[in-house]
C-alpha positions as CSV (number, residue, x, y, z in Angstrom):
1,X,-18.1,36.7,-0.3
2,X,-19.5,39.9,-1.4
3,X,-16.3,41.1,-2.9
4,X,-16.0,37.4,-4.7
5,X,-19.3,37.9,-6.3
6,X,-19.3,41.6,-7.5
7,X,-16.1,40.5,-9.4
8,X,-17.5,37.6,-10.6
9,X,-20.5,39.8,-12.2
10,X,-17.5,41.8,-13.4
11,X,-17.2,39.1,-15.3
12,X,-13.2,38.2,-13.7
13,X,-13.2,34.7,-12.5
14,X,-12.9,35.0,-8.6
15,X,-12.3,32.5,-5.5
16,X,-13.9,33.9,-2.0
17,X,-11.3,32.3,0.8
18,X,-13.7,32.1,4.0
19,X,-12.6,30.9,7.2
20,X,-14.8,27.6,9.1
21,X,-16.2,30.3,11.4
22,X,-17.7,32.3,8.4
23,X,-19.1,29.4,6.4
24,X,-22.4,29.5,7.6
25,X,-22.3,33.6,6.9
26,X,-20.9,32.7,3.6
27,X,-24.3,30.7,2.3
28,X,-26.3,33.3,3.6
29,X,-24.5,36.0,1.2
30,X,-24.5,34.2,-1.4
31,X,-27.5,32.8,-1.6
32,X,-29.4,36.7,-0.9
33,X,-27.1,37.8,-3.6
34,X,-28.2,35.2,-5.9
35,X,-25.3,33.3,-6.1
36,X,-25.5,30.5,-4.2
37,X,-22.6,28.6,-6.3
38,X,-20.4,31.5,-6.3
39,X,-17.0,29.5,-5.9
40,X,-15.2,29.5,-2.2
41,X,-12.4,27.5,-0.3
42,X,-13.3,27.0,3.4
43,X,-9.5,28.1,5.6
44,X,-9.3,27.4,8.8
45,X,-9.8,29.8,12.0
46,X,-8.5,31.6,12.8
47,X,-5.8,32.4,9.9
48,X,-4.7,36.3,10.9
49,X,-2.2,36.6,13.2
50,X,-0.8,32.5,13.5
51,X,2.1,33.3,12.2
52,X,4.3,33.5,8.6
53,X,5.1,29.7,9.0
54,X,1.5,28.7,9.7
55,X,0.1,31.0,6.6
56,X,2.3,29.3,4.6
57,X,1.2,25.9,5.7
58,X,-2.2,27.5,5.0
59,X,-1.5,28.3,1.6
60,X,-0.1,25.3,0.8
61,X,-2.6,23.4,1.9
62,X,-5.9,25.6,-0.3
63,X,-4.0,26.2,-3.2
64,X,-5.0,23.3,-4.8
65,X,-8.8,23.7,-4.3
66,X,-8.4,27.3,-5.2
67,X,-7.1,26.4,-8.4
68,X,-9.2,23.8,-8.8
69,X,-12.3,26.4,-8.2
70,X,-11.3,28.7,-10.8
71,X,-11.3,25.6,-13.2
72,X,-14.8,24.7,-12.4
């Protein structure tokens, strides 16, 4: 989250992938960093280390709503 909003005050559109586990930590950031809108796409948990074919169902899955972020 952090990283998403610094470049979004860069002004470069920007997508913060958070896991289910990190949700909750992910309102909390943005909302002390004044951002509580700052745009996100909840993955599963955990992602690391479930392997290539997994990741890929992953990404299938998000791409969507990540591009669909970036449009909102």
């Amino acid at each position: 989250m952090r990283d998403g909003i610094a470049i979004a005050r860069l002004g470069i559109p920007a997508v913060s992938l958070v896991t289910e586990k990190f949700w909750p930590q992910g309102d909390f950031v943005a909302n002390s960093l004044g951002m509580p809108d700052a745009p996100r796409v909840r993955l599963p948990h955990p992602v690391a280390g479930t392997g290539e074919a997994n990741l890929e169902r992953i990404a299938d899955a998000v791409a969507p709503a990540i591009i669909e972020a970036f449009v909102h």
